[in-house]
C-alpha positions in Angstrom: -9.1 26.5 -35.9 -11.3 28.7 -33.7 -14.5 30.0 -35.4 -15.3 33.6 -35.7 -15.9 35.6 -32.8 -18.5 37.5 -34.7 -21.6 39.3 -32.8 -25.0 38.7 -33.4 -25.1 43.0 -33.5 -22.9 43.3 -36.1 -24.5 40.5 -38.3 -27.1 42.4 -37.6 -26.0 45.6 -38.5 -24.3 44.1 -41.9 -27.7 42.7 -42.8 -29.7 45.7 -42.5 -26.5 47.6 -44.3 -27.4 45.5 -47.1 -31.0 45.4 -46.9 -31.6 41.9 -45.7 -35.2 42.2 -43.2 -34.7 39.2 -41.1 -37.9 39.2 -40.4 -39.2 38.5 -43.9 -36.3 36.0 -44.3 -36.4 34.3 -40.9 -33.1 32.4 -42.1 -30.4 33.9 -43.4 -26.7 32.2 -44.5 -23.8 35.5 -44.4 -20.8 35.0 -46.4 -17.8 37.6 -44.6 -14.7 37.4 -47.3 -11.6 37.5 -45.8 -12.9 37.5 -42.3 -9.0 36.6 -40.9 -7.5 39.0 -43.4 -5.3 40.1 -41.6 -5.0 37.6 -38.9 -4.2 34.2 -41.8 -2.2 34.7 -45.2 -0.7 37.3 -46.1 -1.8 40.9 -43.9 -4.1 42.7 -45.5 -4.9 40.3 -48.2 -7.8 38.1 -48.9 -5.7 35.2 -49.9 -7.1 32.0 -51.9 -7.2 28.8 -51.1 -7.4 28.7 -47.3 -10.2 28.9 -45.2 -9.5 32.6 -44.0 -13.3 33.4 -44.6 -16.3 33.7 -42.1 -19.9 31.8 -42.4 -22.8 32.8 -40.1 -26.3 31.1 -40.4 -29.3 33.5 -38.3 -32.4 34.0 -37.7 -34.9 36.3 -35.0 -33.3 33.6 -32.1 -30.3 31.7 -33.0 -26.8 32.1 -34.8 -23.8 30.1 -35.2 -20.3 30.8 -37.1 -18.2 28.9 -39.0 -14.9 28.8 -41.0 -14.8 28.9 -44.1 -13.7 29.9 -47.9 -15.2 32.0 -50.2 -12.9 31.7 -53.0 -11.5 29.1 -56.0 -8.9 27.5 -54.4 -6.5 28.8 -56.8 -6.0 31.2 -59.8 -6.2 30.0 -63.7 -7.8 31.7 -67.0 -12.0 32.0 -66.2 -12.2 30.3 -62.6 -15.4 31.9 -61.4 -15.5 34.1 -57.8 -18.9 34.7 -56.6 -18.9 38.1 -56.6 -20.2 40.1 -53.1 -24.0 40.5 -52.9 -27.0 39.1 -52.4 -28.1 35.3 -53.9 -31.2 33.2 -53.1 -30.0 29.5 -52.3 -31.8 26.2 -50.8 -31.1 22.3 -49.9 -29.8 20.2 -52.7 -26.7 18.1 -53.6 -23.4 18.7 -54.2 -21.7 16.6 -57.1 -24.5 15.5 -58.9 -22.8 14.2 -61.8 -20.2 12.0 -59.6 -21.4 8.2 -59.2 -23.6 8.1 -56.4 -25.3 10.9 -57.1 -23.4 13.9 -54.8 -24.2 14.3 -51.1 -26.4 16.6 -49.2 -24.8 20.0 -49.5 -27.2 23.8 -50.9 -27.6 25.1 -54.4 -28.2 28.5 -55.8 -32.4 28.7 -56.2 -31.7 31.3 -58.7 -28.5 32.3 -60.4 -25.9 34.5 -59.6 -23.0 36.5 -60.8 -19.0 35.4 -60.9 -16.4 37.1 -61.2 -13.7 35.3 -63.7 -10.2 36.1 -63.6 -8.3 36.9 -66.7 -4.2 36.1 -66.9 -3.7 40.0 -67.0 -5.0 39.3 -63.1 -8.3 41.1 -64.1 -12.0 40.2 -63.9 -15.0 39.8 -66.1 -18.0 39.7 -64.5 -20.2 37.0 -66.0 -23.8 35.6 -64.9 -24.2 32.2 -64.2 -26.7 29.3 -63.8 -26.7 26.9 -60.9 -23.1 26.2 -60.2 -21.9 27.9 -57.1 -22.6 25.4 -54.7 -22.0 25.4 -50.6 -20.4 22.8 -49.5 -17.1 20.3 -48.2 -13.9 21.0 -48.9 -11.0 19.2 -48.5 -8.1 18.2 -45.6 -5.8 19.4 -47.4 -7.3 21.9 -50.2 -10.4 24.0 -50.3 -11.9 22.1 -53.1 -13.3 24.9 -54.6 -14.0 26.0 -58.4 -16.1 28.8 -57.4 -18.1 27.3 -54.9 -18.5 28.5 -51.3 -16.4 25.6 -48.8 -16.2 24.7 -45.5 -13.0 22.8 -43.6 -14.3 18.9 -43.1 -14.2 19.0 -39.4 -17.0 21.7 -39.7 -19.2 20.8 -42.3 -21.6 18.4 -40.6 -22.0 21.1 -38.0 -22.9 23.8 -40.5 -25.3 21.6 -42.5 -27.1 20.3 -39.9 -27.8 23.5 -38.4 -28.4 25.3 -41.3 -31.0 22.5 -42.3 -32.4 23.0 -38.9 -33.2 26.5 -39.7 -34.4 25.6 -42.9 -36.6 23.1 -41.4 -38.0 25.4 -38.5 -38.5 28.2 -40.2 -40.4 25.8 -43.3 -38.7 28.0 -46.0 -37.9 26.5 -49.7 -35.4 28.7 -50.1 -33.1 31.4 -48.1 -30.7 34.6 -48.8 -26.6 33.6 -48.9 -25.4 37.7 -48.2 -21.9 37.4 -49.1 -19.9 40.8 -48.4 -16.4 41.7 -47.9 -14.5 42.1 -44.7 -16.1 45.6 -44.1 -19.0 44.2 -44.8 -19.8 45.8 -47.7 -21.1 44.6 -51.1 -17.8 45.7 -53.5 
């Protein structure tokens, strides 16, 4: 699966569009939904449940892309979508509550707002605590409930940088920009 072929320009441009100063930030995780729109799925669609979504981590110096999904990994009454826009997220586990105690993945630092879909294929918006997670999906499914995925062959890659930035740039916590395709918050 090749990564997006995104430029460091037009992260650029879609974080200042959005009002993200990289500067202040020094480390910042975009979320692009339905980044192979019209390349995976159906054209012109952002389907579910594939990874047909873009991640990019930057800062002043670096940035790296990655494959992804932004999306539950199917449709039933109140599965939560993040919705497009800007959330504050740091290090933490994924799957908590599983024995072992979950695995190295990030966690919203403050909460956020879903989008739930309704059987007459509408959507509530609806605040929410500390849910949404980033983090592994699955071989053969996106493993998602809401949270933000990556395919297994990539996840290691995108922790470990993203924890490198983390790390260099000494921040507790850092902004997740998640926009559409265009790049816009909807």
């Amino acid at each position: 699966m090749a990564k997006p072929m995104i430029t460091r320009d037009r992260v650029l441009k879609i974080l200042a569009a959005n009002g993200v100063d990289l500067k202040k930030a020094k480390v910042c995780l975009v979320g692009i939904r339905g980044y192979y729109r019209d390349t995976m799925g159906k054209k012109g669609k952002n389907d579910i449940g594939m990874f047909d979504d873009g991640f990019v981590w930057i800062d002043e110096t670096d940035m790296a892309s990655f494959n992804g999904n932004t999306d539950p990994s199917r449709y039933y009454k109140n599965v939560a979508t993040l919705k497009t826009g800007l959330w504050t997220y740091k290090k933490g586990k994924h799957g908590i509550s599983k024995p072992g105690g979950g695995y190295a993945a990030f966690r919203q630092a403050k909460g956020v707002v879903v989008q739930r879909w309704q059987k007459d294929d509408t959507f509530k918006d609806t605040p929410l605590g500390d849910t949404i997670n980033i983090h592994r999906g699955g071989a053969s499914t996106t493993s998602s409930a809401g949270c933000q995925t990556l395919p297994p062959a990539q996840w290691d890659a995108f922790k470990a940088y993203g924890y490198m930035l983390i790390d260099r740039h000494k921040v507790a916590t850092f902004p997740y920009l998640l926009v559409e395709n265009d790049g816009s918050i909807a």
